[in-house]
C-alpha positions as CSV (number, residue, x, y, z in Angstrom):
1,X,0.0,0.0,0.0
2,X,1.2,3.3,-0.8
3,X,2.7,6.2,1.6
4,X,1.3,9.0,1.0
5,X,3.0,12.3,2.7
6,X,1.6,15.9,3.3
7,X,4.5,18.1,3.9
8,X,4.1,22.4,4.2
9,X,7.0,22.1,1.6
10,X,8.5,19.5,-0.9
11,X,11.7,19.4,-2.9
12,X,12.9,17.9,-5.6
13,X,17.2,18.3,-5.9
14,X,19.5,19.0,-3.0
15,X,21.7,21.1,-4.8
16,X,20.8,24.5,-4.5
17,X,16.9,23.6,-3.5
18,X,18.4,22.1,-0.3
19,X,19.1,25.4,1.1
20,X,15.4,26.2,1.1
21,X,15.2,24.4,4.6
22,X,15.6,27.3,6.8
23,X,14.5,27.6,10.4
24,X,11.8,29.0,9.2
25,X,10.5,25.3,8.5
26,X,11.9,23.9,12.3
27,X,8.4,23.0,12.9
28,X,7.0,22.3,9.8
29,X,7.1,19.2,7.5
30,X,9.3,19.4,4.6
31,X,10.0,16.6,2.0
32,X,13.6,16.5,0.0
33,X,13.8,14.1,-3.0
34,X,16.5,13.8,-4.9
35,X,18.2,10.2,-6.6
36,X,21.7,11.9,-6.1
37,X,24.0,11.9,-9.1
38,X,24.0,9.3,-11.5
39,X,27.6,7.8,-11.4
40,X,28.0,8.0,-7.6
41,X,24.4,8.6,-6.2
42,X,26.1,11.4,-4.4
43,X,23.4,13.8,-2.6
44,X,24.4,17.6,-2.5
45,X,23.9,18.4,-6.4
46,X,26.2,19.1,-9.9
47,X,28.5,22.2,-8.7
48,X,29.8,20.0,-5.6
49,X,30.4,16.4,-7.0
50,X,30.5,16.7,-10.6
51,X,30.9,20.1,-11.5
52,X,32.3,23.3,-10.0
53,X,34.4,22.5,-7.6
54,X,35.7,19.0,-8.5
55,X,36.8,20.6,-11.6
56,X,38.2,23.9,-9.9
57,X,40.2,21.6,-7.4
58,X,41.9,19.7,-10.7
59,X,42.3,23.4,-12.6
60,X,44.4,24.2,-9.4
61,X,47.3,21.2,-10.3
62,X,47.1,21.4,-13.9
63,X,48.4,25.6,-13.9
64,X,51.0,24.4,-11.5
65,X,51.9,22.2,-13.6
66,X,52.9,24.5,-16.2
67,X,54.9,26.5,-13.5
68,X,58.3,25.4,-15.2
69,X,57.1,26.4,-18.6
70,X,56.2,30.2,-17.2
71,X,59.3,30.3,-15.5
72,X,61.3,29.6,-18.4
73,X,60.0,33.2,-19.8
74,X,61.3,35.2,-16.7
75,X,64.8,33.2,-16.6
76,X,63.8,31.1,-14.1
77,X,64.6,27.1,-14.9
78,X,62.3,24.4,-12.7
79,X,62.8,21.1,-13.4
80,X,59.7,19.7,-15.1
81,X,56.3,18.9,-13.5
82,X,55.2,15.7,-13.4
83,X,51.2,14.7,-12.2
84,X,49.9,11.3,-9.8
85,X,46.6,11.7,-10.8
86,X,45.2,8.9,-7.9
87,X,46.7,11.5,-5.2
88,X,45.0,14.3,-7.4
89,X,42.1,12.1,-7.6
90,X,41.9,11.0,-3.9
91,X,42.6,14.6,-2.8
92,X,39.8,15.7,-4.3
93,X,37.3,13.9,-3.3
94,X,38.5,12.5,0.0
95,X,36.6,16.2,0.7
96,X,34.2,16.2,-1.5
97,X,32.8,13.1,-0.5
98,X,32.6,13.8,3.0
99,X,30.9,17.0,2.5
100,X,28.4,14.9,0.5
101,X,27.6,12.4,2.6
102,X,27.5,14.7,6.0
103,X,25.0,16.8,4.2
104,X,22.9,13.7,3.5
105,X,23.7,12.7,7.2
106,X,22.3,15.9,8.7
107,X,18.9,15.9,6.2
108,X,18.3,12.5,7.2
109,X,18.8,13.8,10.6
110,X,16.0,16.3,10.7
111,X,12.5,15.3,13.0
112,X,11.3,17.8,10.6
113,X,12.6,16.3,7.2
114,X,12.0,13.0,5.3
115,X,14.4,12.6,2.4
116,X,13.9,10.3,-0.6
117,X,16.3,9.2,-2.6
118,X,14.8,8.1,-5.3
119,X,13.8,9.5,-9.2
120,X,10.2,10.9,-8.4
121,X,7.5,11.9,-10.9
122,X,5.2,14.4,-11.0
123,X,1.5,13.7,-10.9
124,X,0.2,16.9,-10.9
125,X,1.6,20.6,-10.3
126,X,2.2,19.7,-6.6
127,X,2.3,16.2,-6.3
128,X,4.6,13.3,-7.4
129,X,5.7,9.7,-6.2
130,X,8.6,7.5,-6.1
131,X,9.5,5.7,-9.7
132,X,11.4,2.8,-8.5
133,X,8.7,1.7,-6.0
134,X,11.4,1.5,-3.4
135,X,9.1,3.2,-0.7
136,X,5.7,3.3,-3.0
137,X,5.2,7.0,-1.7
138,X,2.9,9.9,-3.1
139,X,3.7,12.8,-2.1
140,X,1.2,15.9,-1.8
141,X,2.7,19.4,-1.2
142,X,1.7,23.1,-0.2
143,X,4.5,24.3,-1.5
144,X,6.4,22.5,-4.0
145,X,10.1,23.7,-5.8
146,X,11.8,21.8,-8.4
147,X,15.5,22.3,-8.6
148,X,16.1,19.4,-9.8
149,X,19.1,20.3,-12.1
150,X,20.5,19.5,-15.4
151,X,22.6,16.3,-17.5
152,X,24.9,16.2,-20.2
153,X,23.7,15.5,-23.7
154,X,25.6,12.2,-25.0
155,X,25.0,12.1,-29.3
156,X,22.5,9.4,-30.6
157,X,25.8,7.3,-32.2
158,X,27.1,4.0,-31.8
159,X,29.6,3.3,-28.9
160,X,28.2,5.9,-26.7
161,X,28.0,2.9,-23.9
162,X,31.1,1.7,-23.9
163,X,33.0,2.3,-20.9
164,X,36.2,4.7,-22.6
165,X,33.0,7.2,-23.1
166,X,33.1,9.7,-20.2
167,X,31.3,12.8,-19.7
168,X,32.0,15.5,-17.0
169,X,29.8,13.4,-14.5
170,X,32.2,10.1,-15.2
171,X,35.6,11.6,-15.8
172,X,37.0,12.8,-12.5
173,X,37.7,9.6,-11.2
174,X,39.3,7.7,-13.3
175,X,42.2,5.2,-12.2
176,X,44.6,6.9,-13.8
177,X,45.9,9.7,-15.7
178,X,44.8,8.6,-19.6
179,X,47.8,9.1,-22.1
180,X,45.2,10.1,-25.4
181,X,42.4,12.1,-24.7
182,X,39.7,13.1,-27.2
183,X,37.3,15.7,-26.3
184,X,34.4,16.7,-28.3
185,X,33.0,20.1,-27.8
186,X,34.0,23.5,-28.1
187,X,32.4,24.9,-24.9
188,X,33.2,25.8,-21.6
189,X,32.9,22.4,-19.8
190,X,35.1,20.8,-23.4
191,X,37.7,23.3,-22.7
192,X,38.3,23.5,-19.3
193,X,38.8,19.4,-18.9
194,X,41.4,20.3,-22.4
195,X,43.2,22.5,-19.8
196,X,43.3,20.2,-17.3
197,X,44.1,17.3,-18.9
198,X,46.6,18.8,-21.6
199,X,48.4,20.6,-18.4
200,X,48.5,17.5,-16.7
201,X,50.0,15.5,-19.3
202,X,47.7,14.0,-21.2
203,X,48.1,14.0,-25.1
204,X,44.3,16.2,-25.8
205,X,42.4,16.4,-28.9
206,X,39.7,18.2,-29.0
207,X,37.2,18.6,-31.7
208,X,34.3,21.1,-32.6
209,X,31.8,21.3,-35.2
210,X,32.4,24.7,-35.7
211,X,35.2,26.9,-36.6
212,X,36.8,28.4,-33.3
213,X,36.4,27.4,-29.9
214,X,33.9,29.6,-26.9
215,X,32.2,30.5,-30.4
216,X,29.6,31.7,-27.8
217,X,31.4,34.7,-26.4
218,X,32.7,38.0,-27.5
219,X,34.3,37.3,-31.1
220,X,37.7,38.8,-29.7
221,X,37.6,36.6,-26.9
222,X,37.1,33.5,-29.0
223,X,39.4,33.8,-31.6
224,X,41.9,34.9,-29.5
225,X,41.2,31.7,-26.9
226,X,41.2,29.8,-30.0
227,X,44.5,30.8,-31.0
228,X,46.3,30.2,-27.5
229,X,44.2,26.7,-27.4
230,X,45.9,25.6,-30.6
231,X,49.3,26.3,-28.9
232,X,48.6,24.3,-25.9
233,X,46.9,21.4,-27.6
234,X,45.5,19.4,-30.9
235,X,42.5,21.6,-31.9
236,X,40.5,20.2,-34.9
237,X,37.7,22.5,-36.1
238,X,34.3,21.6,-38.2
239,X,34.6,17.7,-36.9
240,X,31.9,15.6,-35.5
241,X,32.4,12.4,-33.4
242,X,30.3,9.6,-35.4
243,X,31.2,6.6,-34.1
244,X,33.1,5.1,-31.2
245,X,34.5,0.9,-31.4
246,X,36.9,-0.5,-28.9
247,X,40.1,-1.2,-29.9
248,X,41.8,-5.0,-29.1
249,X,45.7,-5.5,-28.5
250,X,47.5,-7.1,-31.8
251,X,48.9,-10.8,-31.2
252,X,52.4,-9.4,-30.7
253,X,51.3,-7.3,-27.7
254,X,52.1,-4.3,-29.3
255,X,50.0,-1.3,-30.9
256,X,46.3,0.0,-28.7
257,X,46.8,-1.3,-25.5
258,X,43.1,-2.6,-24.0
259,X,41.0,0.0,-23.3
260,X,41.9,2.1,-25.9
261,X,38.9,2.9,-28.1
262,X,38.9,4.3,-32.3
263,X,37.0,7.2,-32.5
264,X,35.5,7.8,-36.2
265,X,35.1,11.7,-37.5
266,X,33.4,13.1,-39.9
267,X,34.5,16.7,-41.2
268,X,32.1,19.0,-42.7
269,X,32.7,18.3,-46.1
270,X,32.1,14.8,-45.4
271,X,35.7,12.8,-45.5
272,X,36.2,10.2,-42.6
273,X,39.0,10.2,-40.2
274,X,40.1,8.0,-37.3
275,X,41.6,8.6,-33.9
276,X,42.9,6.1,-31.9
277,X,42.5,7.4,-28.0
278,X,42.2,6.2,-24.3
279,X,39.4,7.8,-23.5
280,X,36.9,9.8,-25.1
281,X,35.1,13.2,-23.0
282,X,31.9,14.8,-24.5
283,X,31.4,17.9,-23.8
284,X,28.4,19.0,-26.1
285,X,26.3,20.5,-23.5
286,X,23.6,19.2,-20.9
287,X,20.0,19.8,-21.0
288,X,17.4,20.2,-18.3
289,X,16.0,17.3,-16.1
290,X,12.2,18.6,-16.9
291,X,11.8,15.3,-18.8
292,X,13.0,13.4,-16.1
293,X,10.4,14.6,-13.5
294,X,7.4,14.7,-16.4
295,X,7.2,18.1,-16.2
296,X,5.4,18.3,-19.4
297,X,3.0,15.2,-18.2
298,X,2.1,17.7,-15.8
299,X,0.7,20.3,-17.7
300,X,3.6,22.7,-16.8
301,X,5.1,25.2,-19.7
302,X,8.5,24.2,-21.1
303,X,10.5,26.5,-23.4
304,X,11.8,25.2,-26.5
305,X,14.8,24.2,-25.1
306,X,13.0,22.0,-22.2
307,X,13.4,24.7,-19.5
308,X,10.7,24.9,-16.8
309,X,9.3,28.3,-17.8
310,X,8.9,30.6,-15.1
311,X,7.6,34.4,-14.4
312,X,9.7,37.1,-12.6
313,X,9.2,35.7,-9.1
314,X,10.4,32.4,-10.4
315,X,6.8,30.4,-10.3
316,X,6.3,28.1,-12.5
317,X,3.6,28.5,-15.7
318,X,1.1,26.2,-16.9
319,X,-1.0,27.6,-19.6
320,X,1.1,30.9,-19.4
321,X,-0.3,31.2,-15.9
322,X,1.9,30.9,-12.7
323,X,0.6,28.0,-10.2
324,X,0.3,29.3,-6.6
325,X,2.7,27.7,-4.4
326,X,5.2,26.0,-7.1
327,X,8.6,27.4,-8.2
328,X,11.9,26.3,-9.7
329,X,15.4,26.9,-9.7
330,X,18.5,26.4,-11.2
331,X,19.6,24.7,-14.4
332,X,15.8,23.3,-15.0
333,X,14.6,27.0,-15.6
334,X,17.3,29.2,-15.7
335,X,19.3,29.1,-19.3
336,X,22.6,30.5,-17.5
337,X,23.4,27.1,-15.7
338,X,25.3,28.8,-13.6
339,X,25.6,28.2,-9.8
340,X,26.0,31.6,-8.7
341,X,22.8,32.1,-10.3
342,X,21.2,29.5,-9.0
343,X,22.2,30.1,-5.6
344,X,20.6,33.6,-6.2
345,X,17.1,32.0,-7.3
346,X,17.2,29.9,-4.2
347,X,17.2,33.0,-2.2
348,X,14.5,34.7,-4.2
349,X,12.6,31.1,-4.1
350,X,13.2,31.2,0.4
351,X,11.9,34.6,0.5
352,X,8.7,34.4,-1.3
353,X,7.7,30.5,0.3
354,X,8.1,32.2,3.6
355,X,6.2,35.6,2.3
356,X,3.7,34.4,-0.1
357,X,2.0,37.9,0.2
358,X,5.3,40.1,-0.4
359,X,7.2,38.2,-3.4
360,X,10.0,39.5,-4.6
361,X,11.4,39.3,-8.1
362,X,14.5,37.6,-9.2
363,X,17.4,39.9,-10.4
364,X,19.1,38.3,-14.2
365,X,21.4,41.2,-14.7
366,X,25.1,41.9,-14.9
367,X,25.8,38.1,-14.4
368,X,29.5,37.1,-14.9
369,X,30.5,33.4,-15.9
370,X,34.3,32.3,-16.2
371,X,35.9,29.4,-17.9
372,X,38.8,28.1,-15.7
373,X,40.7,26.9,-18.8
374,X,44.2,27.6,-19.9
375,X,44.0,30.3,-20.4
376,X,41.3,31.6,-18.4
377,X,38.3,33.7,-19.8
378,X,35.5,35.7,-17.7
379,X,32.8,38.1,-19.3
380,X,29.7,39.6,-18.1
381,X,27.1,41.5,-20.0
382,X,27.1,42.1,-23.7
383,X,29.3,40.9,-26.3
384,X,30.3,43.7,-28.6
385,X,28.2,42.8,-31.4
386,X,25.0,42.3,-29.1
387,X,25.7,46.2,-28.3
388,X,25.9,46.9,-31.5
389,X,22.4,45.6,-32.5
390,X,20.6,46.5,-28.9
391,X,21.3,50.2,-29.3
392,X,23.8,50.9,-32.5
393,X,26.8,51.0,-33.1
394,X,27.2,54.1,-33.9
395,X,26.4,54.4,-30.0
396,X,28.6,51.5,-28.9
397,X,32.8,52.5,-27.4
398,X,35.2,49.7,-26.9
399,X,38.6,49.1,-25.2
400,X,40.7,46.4,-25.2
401,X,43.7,46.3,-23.1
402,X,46.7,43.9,-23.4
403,X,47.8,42.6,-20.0
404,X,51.1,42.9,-21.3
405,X,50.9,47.2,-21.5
406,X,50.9,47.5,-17.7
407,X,53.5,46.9,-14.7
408,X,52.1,44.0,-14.2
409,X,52.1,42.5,-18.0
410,X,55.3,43.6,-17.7
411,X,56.2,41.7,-14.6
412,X,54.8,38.6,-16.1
413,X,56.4,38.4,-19.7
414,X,52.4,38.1,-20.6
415,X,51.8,37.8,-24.2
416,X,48.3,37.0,-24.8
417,X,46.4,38.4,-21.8
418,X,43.6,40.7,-23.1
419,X,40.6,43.3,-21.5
420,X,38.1,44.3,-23.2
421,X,35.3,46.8,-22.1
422,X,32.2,47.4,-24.2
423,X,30.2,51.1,-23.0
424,X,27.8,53.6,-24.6
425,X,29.2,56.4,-25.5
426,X,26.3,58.7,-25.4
427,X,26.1,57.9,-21.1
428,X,29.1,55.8,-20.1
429,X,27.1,52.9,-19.2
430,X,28.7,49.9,-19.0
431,X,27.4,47.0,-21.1
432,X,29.5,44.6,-21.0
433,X,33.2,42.9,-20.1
434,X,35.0,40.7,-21.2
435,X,38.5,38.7,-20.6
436,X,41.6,36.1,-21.2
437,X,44.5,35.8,-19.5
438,X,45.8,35.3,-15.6
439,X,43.3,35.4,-13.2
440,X,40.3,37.0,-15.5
441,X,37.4,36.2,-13.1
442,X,38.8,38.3,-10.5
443,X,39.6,41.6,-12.7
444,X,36.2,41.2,-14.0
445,X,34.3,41.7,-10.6
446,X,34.9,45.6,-10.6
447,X,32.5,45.6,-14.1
448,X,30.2,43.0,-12.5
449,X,30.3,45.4,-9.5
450,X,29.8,48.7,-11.4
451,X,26.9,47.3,-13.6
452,X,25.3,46.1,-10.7
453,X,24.9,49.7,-9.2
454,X,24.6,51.7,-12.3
455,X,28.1,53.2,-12.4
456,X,29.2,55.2,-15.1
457,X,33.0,53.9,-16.6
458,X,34.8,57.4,-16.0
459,X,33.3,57.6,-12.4
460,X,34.3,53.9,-11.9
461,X,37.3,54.2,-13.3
462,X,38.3,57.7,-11.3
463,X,36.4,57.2,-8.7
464,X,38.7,55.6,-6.8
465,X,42.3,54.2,-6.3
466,X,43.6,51.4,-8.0
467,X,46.4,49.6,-6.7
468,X,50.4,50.1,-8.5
469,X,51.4,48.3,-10.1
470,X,49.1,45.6,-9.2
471,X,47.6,43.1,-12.5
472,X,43.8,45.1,-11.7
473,X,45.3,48.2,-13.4
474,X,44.2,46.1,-16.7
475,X,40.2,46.6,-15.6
476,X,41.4,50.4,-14.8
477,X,43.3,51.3,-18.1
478,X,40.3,49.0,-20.0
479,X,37.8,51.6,-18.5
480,X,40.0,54.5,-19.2
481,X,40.2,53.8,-22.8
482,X,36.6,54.3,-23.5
483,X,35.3,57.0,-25.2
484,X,32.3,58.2,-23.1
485,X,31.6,61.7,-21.6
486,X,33.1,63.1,-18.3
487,X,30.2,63.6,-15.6
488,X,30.1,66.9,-14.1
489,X,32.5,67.6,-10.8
490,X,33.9,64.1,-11.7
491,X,36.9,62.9,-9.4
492,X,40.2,63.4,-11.3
């Protein structure tokens, strides 16, 4: 016989939805589901055991890596860096792990929480039960929040099973550090693991259908990332992955070891080529889990892309509609995928479940993103060329400043670092940022910081000091550079 639960508040992912449960709830019934992630059944959510910080914590040991390589420039020799991925590996989540499992701990904990781990369904706008049948339970909500997240996208080809075919969720713990690595994708998720792996050691190749890499971002910034990419490792443009076979050992016990896989391409003019590899990452995006919870089956509004569609105070639609008393968060409505704004939802989401009667709206403006690749890449805003067609570019100043024109730059041998700064010219408003080189998502946060309050660039730019000759005087001679009127009594 079935279970059926009435909780004040269900909801379904423990990533960023598990910090819903605030006090406020101490003595009220909440229900958390969430089937944890899919390679370990980790609870907790993509950023902390498959995504951001995982892959931050490997970025860290791949740019030391290439320590001896940047010290050659300033006449410095090192001897040369050499990687044990398992102590990497173990390092890594030895803490991650823990955190996991102690935040499943203390949930389970709770008087005032039931948690299922299991893939639920919805069975109406507020309801849903257990799939598996593991504890037969309905569950029928007040409140109800789905945040249950996002997956990668794996191609409809052959050999997409076998076991030498990772994606981001898989990759991070292999046994050890694969000698051939094939990654197909041109975004950020394909290019960070490029930087990891190619700075650890591993021989990369990494494909993309298209002709540059980050072809998403600020056409400066992507060809220019595209150029140092091809320095660092094997970049093949307009390629797709086709089909994947396992390769076998020859007789003589020479040639593919076992576990090395032939990966078949396909260029866009439609020749054939082969690639002999280890392992295999793609990296061609992830798409929301809406399917996975029946969010359609429910009668709730999906956007083309499969997104949970939501109004301003982040409520979910059904026939264009919002539903009282059911929200979402995250990657399954928000098409940033970003945790930062996700965390930011969750806080919108807390506030108007507690005040139902004084909601307040979410903010999706000014929101910076980085790409912890070598080398690094940040923007926020506008690119240049959505500037140009939002208000003309006629109206539209630019600045790009090489790292290597400052103290800094100087300091550093840089070569390639760049800052670019996208303002109208009529106001000084600030539209957009965007950078590559040495620690980019850190000089970005002055921009993030000024569009956030409505700063013009002159009076950001003057309005304070900036240190000398410290690497920030890139955002500060970036902002200097633009043509855009000096307010009245400005600081000088």
């Amino acid at each position: 016989m079935a279970l059926t639960l009435r909780p004040d508040l269900a909801i379904i992912g423990s990533g960023s939805g598990n910090s819903l449960i605030t006090p406020f709830w101490d003595d009220k019934q909440v229900v958390l589901a969430d089937k944890g992630i899919d390679s370990t059944g980790a609870f907790g959510g993509t950023c902390l055991n498959v995504g951001c910080i995982p892959t931050k914590m490997y970025v860290r040991p791949s740019a030391l890596s290439r320590v001896p390589q940047e010290a050659a420039q300033v006449g410095v020799t090192i001897g040369a860096a050499t990687a044990d991925w398992p102590a990497i590996r173990d390092r890594i989540f030895a803490r991650i792990d823990a955190v996991s499992e102690g935040g499943r701990e203390y949930r389970e904990n709770l008087d005032n929480v039931t948690l299922l781990s299991e893939m639920v369904t919805l069975t109406g706008p507020k309801t849903f039960s257990t799939q598996t049948g593991g504890s037969d339970t309905e569950v029928q909500a007040d409140q109800l929040v789905i945040a249950a997240g996002s997956r990668p996208i794996l191609p409809d080809i052959p050999g997409m099973d076998l076991p030498q075919v990772h994606t981001s969720e898989t990759i991070m713990r292999l046994e050890d550090l694969p000698g051939r690595v094939l990654i197909v994708g041109g975004g950020y998720i394909a290019c960070e693991f490029a930087g990891i792996f190619s700075g650890l050691g591993s021989d990369v190749v990494q494909i993309n259908r298209s002709q540059g890499l980050m072809t998403q971002l600020d056409d400066d910034i992507s060809d220019a990332y595209s150029a140092e990419a091809e320095k660092n490792w094997s970049v093949r443009y307009q390629r797709t992955l086709a089909a994947v076979e396992p390769l076998e050992r020859s007789s003589s016990g020479q040639g593919e070891g076992p576990g090395g896989v032939r990966a078949h391409l396909v260029t866009s003019d439609g020749r054939a080529e082969e690639l002999e590899v280890d392992i295999i990452l793609v990296a061609i995006g992830r798409k929301p889990n809406s399917d996975l919870v029946g969010a359609a089956e429910a009668g709730l509004d999906l956007h083309p892309d499969g997104r949970i569609a939501v109004d301003e105070y982040q409520r979910v639609l059904s026939g264009g509609q919002p539903v009282e008393g059911l929200y979402a968060l995250g990657d399954i409505c928000s098409e940033a995928m970003l945790k930062h704004v996700a965390n930011h939802e969750a806080r919108v989401v807390a506030h108007n479940l507690e005040n139902p009667h004084n909601l307040r709206p979410v903010r999706h403006y000014a929101i910076p993103s980085a790409i912890f690749s070598y080398p690094e890449i940040a923007q926020v805003g506008l690119t240049e060329a959505q500037a140009n067609e939002a208000i003309g570019a006629e109206n539209v100043t630019t600045k790009t400043q090489k790292y290597g024109d400052t103290a800094y730059g100087w300091a550093m041998e840089d070569s390639y670092g760049i800052f670019k700064v996208i303002a109208d010219k009529r106001s000084g408003e600030i539209l957009g940022a965007h950078a590559m080189g040495y620690q980019s998502s850190n000089l970005i946060q002055p921009i993030t910081h000024a569009m956030s309050f409505g700063q013009d660039a002159y009076t950001v730019a003057r309005g304070q000091y900036w240190i000398h000759p410290a690497l920030m005087e890139v955002t500060e001679n970036a902002l200097l550079g633009l043509d855009v009127p000096v307010p009245e009594n400005a600081p000088l």
